[in-house]
PAPA-778508 format. One record per atom (N, C-alpha, C, CB): residue number from 0; residue in one letter; y, z, x; atom name. Coordinates in nm, 2 decimals, padded with zeros to 4 digits. Glycine has a CB too. Example, Ala and Ser with C-alpha at 12.3 -4.5 7.8 and 13.67 -1.06 7.14 Angstrom:
2
> nr_rest_y_z_x_atom
> 0_A_-00.57_00.78_01.32_N
> 0_A_-00.45_00.78_01.23_CA
> 0_A_-00.33_00.78_01.32_C
> 0_A_-00.45_00.90_01.13_CB
> 1_S_-00.22_00.71_01.28_N
> 1_S_-00.11_00.71_01.37_CA
> 1_S_00.00_00.79_01.29_C
> 1_S_-00.06_00.57_01.41_CB
***
This chain:
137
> nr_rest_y_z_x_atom
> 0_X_-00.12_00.00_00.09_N
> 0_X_00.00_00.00_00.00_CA
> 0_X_00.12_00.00_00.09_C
> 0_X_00.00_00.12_-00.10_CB
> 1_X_00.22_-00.09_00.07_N
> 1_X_00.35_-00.09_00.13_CA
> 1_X_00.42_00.00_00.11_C
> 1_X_00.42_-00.18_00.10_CB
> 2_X_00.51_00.02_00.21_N
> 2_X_00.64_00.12_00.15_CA
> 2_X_00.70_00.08_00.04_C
> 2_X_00.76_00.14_00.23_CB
> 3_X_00.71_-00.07_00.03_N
> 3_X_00.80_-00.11_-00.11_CA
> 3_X_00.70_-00.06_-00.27_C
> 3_X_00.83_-00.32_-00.10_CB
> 4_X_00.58_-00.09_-00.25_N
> 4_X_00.48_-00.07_-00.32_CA
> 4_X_00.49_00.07_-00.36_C
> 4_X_00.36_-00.12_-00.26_CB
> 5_X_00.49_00.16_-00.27_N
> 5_X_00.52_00.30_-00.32_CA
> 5_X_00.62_00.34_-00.36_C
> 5_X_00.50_00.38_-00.25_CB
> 6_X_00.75_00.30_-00.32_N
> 6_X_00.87_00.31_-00.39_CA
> 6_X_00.85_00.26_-00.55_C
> 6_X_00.97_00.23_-00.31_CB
> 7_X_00.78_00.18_-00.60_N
> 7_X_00.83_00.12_-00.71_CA
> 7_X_00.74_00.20_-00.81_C
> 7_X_00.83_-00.04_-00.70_CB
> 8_X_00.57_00.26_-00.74_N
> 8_X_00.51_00.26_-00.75_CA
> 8_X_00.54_00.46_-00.84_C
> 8_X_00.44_00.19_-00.64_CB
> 9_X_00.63_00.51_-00.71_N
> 9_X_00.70_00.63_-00.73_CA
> 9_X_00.83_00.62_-00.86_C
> 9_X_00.77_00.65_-00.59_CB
> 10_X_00.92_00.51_-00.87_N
> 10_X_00.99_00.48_-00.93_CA
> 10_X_00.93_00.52_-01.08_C
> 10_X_01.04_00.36_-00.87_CB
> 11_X_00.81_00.40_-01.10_N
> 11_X_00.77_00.34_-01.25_CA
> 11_X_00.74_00.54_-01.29_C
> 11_X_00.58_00.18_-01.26_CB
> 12_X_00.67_00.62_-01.18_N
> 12_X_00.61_00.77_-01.21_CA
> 12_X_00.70_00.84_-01.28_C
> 12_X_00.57_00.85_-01.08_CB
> 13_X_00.81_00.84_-01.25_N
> 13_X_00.97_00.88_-01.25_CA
> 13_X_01.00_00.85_-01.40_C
> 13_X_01.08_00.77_-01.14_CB
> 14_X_01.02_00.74_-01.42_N
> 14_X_01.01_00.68_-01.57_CA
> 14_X_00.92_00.70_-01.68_C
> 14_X_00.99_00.55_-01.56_CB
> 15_X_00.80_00.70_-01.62_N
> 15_X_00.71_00.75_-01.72_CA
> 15_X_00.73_00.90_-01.77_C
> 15_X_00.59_00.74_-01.67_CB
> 16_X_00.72_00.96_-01.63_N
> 16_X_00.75_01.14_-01.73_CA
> 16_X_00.88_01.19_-01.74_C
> 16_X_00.68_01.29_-01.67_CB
> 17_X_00.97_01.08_-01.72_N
> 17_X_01.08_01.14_-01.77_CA
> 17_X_01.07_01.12_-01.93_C
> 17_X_01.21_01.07_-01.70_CB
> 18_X_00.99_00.99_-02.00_N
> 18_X_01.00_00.93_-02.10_CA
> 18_X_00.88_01.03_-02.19_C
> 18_X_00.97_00.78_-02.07_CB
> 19_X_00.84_01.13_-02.10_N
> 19_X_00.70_01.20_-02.18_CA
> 19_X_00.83_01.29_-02.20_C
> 19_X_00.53_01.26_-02.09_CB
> 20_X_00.93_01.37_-02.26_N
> 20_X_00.98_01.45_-02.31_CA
> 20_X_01.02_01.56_-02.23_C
> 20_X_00.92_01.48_-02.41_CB
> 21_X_01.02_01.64_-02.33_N
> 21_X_01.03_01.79_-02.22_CA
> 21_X_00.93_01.82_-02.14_C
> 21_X_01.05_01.93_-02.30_CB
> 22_X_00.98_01.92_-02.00_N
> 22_X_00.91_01.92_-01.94_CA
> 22_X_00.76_01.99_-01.97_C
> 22_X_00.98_01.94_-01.85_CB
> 23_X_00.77_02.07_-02.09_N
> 23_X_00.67_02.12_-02.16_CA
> 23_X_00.54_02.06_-02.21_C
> 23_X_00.73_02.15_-02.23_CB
> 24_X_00.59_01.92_-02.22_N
> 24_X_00.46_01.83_-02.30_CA
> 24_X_00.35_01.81_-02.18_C
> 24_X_00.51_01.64_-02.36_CB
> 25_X_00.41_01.78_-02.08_N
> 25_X_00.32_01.80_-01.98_CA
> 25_X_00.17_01.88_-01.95_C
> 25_X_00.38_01.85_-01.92_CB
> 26_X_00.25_02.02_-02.01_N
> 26_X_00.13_02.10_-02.01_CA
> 26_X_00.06_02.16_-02.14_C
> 26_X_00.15_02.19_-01.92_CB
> 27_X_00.15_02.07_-02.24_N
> 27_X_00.10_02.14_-02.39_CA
> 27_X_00.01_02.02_-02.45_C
> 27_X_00.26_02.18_-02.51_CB
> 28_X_-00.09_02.07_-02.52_N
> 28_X_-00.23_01.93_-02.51_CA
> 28_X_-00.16_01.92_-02.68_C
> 28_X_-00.49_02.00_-02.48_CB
> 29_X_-00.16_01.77_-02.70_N
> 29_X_-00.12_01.71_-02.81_CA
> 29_X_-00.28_01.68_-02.87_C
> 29_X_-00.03_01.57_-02.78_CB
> 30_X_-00.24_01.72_-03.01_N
> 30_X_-00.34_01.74_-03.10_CA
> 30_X_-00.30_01.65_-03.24_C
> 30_X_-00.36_01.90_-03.14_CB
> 31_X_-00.20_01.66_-03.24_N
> 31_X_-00.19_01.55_-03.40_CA
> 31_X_-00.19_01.42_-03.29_C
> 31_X_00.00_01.57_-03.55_CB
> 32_X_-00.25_01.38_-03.44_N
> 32_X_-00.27_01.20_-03.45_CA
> 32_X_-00.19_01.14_-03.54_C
> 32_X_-00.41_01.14_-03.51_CB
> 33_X_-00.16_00.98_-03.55_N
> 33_X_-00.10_00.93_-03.62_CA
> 33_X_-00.20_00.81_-03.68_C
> 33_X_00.02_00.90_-03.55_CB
> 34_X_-00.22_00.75_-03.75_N
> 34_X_-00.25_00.64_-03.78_CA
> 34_X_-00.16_00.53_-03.85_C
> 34_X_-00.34_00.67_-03.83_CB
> 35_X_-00.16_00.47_-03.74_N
> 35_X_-00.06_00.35_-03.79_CA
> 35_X_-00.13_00.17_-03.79_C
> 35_X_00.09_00.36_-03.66_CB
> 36_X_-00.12_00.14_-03.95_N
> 36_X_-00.23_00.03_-03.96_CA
> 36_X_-00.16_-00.12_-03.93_C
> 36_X_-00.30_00.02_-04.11_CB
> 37_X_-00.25_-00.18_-03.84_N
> 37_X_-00.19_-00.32_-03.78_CA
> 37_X_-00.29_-00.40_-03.81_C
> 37_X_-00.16_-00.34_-03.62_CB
> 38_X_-00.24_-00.57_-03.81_N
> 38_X_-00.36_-00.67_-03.80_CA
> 38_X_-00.44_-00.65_-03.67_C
> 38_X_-00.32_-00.82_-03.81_CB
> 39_X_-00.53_-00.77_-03.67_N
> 39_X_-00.53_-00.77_-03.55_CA
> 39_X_-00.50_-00.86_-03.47_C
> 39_X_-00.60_-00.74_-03.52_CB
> 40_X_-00.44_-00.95_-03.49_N
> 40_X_-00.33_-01.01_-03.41_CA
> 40_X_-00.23_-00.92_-03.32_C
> 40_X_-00.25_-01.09_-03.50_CB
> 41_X_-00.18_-00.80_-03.38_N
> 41_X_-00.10_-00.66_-03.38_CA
> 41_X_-00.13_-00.61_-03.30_C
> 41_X_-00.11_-00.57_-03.47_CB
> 42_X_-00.28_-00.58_-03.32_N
> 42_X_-00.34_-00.46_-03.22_CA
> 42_X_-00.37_-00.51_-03.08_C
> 42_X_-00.48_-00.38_-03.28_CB
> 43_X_-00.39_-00.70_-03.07_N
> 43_X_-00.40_-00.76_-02.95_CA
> 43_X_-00.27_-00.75_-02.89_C
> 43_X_-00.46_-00.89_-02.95_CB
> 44_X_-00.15_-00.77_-02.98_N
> 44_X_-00.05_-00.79_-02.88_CA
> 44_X_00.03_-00.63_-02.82_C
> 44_X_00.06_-00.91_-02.96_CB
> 45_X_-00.02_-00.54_-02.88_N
> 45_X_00.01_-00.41_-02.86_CA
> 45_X_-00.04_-00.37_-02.75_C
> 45_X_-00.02_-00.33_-02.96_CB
> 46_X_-00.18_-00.39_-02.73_N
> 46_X_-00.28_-00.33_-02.66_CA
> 46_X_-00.24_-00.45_-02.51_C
> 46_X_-00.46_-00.35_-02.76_CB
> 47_X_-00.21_-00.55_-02.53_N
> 47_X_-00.15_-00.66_-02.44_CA
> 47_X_-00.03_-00.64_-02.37_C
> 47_X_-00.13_-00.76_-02.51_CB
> 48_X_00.10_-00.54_-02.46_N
> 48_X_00.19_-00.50_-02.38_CA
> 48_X_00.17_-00.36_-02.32_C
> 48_X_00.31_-00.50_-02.46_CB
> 49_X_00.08_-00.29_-02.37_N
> 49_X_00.07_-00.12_-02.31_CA
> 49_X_-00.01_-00.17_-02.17_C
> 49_X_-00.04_00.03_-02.43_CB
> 50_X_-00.08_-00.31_-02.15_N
> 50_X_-00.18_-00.32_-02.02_CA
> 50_X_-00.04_-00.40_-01.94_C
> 50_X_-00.36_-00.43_-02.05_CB
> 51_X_00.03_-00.46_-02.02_N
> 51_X_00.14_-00.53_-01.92_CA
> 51_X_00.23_-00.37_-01.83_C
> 51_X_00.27_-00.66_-02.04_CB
> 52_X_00.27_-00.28_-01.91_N
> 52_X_00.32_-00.17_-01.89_CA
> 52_X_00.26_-00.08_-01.78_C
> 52_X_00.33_-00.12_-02.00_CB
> 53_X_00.15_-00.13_-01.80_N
> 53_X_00.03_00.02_-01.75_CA
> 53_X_00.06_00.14_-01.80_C
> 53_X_00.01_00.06_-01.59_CB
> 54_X_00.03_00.16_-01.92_N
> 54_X_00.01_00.26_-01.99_CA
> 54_X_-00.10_00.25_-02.11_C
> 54_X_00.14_00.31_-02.04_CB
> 55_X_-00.11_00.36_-02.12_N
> 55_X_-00.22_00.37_-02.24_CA
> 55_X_-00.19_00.30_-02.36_C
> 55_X_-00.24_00.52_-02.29_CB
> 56_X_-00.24_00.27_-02.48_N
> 56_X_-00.20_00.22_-02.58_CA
> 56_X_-00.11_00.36_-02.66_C
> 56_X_-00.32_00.15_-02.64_CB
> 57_X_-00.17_00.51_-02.62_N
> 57_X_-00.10_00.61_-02.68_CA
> 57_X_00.03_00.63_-02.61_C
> 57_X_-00.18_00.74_-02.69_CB
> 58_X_00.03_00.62_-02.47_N
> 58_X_00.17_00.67_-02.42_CA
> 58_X_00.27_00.56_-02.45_C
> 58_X_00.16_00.70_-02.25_CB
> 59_X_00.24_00.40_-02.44_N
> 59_X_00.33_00.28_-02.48_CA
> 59_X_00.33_00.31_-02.62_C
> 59_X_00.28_00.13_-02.44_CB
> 60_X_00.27_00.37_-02.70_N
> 60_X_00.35_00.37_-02.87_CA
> 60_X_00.42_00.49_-02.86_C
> 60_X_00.25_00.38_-03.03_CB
> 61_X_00.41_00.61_-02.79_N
> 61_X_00.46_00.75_-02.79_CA
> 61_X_00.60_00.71_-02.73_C
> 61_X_00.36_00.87_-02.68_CB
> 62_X_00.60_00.62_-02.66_N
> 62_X_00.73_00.58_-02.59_CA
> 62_X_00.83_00.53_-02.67_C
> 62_X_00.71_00.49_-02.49_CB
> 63_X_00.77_00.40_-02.70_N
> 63_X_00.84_00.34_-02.78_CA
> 63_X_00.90_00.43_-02.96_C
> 63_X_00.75_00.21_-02.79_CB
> 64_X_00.78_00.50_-02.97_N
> 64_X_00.83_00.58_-03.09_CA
> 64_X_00.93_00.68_-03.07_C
> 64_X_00.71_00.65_-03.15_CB
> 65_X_00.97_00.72_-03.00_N
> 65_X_01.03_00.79_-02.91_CA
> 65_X_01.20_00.80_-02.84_C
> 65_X_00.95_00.77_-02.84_CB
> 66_X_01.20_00.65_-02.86_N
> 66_X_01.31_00.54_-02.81_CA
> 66_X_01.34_00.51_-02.68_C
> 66_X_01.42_00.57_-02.85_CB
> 67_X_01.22_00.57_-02.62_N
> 67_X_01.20_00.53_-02.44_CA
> 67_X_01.22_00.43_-02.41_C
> 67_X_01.10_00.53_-02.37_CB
> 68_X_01.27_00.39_-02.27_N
> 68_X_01.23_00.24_-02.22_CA
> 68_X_01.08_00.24_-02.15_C
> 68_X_01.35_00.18_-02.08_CB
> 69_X_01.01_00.12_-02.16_N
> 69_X_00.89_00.13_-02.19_CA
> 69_X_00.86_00.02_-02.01_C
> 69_X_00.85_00.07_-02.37_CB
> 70_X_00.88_00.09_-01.88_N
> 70_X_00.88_00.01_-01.75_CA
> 70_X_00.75_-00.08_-01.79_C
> 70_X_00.85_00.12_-01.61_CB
> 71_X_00.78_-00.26_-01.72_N
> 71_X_00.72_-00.35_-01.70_CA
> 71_X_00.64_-00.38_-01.56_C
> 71_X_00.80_-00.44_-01.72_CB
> 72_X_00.51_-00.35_-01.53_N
> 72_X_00.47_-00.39_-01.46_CA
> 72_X_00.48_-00.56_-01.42_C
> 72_X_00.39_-00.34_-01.50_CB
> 73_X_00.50_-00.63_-01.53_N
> 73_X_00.52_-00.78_-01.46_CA
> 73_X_00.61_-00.80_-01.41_C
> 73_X_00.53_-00.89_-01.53_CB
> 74_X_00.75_-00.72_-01.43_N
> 74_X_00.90_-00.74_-01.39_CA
> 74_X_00.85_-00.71_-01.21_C
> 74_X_01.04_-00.61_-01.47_CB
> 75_X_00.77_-00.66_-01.19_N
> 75_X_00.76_-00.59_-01.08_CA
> 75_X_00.67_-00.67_-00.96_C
> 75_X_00.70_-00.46_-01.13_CB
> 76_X_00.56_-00.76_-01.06_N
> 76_X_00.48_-00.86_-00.95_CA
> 76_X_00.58_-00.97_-00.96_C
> 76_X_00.31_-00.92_-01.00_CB
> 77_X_00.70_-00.99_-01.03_N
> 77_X_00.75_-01.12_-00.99_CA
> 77_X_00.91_-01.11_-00.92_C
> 77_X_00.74_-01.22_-01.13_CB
> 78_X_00.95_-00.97_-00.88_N
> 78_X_01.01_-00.96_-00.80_CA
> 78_X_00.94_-00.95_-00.71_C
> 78_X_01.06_-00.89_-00.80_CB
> 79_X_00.80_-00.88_-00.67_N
> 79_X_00.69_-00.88_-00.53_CA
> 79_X_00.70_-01.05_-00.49_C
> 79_X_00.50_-00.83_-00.58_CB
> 80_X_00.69_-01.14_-00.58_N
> 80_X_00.64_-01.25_-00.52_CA
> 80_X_00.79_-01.30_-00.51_C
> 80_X_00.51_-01.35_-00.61_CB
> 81_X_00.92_-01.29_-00.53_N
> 81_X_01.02_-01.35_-00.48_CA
> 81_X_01.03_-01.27_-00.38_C
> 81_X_01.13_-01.36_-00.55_CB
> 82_X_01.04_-01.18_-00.33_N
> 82_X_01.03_-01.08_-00.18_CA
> 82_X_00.97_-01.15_-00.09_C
> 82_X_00.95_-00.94_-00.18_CB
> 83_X_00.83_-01.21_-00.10_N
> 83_X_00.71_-01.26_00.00_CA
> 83_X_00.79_-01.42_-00.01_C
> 83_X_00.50_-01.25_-00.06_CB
> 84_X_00.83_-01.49_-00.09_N
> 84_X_00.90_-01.62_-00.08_CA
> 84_X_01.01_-01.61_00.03_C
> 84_X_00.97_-01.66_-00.22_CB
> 85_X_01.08_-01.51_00.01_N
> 85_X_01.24_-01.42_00.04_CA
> 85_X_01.16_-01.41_00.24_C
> 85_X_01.27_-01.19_-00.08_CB
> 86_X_01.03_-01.35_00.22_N
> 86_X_01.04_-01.33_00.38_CA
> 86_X_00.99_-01.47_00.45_C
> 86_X_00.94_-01.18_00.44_CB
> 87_X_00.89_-01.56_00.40_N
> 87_X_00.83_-01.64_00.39_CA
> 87_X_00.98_-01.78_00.48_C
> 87_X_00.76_-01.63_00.22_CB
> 88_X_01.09_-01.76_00.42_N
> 88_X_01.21_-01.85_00.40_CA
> 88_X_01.27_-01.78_00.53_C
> 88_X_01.30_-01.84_00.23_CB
> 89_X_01.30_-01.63_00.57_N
> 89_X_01.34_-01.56_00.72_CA
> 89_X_01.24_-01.61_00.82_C
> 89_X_01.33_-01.38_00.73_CB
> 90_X_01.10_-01.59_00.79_N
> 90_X_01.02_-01.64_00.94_CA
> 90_X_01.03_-01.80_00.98_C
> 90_X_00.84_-01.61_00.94_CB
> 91_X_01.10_-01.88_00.86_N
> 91_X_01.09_-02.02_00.89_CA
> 91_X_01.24_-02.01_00.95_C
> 91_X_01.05_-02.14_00.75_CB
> 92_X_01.33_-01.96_00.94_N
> 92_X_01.48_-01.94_00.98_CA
> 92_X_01.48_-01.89_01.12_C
> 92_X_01.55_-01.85_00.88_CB
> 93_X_01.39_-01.82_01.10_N
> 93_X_01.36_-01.79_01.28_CA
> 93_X_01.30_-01.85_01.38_C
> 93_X_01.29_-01.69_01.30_CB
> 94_X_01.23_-01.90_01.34_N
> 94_X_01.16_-02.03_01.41_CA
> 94_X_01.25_-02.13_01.44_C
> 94_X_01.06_-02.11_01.33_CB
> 95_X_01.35_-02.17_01.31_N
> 95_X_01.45_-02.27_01.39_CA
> 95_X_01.56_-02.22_01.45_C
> 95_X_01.51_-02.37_01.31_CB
> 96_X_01.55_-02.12_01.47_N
> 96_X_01.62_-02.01_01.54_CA
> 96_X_01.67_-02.03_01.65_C
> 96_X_01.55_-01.92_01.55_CB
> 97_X_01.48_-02.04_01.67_N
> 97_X_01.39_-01.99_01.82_CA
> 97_X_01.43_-02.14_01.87_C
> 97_X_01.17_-01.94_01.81_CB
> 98_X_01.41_-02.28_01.80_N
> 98_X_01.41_-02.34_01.83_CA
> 98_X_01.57_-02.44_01.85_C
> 98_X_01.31_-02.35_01.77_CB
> 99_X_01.65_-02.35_01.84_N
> 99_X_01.78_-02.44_01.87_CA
> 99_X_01.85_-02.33_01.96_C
> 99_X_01.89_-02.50_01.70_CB
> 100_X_01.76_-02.24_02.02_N
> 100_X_01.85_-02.16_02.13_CA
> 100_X_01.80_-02.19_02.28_C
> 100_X_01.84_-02.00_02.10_CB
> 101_X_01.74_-02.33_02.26_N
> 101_X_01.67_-02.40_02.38_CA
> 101_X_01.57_-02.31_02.45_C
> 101_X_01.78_-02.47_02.49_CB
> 102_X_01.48_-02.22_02.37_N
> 102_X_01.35_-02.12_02.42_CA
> 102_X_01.32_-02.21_02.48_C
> 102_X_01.24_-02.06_02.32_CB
> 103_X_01.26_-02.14_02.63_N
> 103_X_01.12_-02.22_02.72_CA
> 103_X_01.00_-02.22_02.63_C
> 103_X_01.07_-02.13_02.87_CB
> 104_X_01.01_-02.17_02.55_N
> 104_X_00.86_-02.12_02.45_CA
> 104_X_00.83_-02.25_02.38_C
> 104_X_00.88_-01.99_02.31_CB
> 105_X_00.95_-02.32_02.31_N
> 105_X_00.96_-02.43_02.22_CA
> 105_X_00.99_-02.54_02.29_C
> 105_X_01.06_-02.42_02.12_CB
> 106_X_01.02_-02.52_02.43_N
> 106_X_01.06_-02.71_02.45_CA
> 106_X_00.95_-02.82_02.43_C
> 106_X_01.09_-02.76_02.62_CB
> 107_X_00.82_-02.80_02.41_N
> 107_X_00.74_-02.91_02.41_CA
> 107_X_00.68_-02.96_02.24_C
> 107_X_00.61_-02.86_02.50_CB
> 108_X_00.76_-02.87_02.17_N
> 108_X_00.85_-02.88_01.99_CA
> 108_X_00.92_-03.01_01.96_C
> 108_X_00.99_-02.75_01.97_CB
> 109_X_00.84_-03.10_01.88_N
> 109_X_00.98_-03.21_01.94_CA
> 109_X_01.02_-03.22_01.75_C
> 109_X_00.92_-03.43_02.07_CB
> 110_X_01.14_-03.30_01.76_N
> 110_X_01.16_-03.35_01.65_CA
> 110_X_01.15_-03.32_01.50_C
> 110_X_01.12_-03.43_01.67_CB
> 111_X_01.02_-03.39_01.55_N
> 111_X_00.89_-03.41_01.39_CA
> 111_X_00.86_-03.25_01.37_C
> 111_X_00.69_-03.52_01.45_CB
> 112_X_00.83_-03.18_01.40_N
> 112_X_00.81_-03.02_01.37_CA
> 112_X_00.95_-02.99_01.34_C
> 112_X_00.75_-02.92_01.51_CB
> 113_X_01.01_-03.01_01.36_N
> 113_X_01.16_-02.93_01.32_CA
> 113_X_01.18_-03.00_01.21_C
> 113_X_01.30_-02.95_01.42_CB
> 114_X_01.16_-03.14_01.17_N
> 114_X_01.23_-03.12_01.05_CA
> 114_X_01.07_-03.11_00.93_C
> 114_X_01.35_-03.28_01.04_CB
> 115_X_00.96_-03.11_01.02_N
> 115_X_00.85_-03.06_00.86_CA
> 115_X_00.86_-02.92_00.86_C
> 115_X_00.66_-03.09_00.86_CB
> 116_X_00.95_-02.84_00.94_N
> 116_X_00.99_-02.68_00.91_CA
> 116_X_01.09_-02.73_00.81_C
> 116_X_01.05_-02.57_01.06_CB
> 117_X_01.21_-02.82_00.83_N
> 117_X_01.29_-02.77_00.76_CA
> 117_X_01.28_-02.82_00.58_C
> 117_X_01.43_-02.80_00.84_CB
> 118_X_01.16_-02.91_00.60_N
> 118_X_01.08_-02.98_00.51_CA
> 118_X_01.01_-02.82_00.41_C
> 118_X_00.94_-03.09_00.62_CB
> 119_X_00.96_-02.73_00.49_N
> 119_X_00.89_-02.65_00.39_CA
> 119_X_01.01_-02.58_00.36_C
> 119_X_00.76_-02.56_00.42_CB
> 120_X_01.12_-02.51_00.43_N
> 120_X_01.21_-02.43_00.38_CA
> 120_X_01.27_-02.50_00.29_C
> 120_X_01.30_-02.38_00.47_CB
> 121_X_01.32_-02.58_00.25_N
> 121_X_01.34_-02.70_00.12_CA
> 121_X_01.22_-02.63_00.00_C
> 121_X_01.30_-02.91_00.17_CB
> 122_X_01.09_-02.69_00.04_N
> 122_X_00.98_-02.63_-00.05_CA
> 122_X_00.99_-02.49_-00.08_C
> 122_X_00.84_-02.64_00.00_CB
> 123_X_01.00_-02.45_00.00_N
> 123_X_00.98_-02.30_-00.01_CA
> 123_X_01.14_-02.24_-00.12_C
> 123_X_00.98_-02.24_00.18_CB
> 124_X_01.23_-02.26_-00.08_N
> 124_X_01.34_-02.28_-00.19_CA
> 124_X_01.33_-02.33_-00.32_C
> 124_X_01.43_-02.35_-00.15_CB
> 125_X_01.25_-02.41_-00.34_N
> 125_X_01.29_-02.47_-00.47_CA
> 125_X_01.19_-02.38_-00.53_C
> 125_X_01.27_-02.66_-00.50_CB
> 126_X_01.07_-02.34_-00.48_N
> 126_X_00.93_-02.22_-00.53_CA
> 126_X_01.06_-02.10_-00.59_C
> 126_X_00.77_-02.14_-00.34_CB
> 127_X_01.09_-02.03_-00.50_N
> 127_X_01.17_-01.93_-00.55_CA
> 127_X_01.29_-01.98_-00.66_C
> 127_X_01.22_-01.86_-00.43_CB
> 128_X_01.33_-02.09_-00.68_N
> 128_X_01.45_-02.12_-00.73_CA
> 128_X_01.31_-02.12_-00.91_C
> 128_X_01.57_-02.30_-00.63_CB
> 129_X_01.23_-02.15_-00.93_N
> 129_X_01.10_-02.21_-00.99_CA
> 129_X_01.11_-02.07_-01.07_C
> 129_X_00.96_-02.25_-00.87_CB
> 130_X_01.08_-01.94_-00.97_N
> 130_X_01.04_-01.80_-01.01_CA
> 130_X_01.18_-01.71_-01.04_C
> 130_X_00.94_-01.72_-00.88_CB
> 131_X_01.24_-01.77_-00.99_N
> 131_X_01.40_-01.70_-01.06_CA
> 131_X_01.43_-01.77_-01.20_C
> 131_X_01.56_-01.75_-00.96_CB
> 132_X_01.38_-01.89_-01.26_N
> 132_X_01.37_-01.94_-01.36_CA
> 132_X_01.31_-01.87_-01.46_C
> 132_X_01.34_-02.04_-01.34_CB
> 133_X_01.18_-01.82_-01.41_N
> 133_X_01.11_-01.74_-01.48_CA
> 133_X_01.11_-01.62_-01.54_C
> 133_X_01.06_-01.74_-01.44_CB
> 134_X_01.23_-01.55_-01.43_N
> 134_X_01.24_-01.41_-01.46_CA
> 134_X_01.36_-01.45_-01.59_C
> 134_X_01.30_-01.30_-01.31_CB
> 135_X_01.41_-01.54_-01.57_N
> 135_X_01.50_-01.53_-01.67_CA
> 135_X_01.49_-01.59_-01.78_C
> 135_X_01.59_-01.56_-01.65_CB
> 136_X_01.39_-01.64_-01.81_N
> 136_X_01.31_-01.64_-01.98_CA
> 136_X_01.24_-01.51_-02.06_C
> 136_X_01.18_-01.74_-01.97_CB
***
């Protein structure tokens, strides 16, 4: 697990029991039930957002019943995967870095490599430009 991974991982923990109430519920065991009747079209797409959330199906309705914000696990793998694009786009920047500060490492680099680097940083841009699209649907 990354440091970023634990941070967020710490963060979503944060959220959750702040969203479980007083600090009391914690240790007081909940005994009533509710029954609340759905299709099941309902109960797929319920049971579909409490797994997108990672939460139970009881803690994602306790939340929402509640008027919590209800943290997204997806919001979270598709910032992860703009980050790995994000560093993915620095090590190719460094490379032409390496390669226009006339390194002894790179002189036998000619041309044709430099510009199918600058060929994927193009690709590699339009991928993230692709997943920023996404977040914003």
């Amino acid at each position: 697990m990354t440091v970023l991974e634990r941070q967020r991982s710490d963060e979503k923990r944060k959220i959750v029991n702040r969203n479980k109430g007083t600090k009391h519920a914690k240790h007081t065991k909940r005994d009533k039930r509710l029954r609340v009747p759905v299709l099941p079209e309902e109960e797929m797409m319920i049971k579909a957002k409490a797994s997108e959330a990672g939460l139970t199906i009881a803690e994602y309705l306790r939340n929402l019943g509640l008027g919590y914000s209800v943290p997204s696990i997806i919001d979270n793998r598709q910032v992860d995967a703009l980050l790995k694009i994000n560093a993915d786009l620095g090590r190719l920047g460094g490379l032409i870095k390496l390669w226009l500060t006339n390194d002894k490492r790179t002189k036998y680099i000619g041309k044709s490599q430099l510009h199918m680097t600058l060929d994927t940083i193009r690709e590699t841009q339009s991928v993230m430009l692709n997943e920023i699209i996404k977040l914003r649907k």
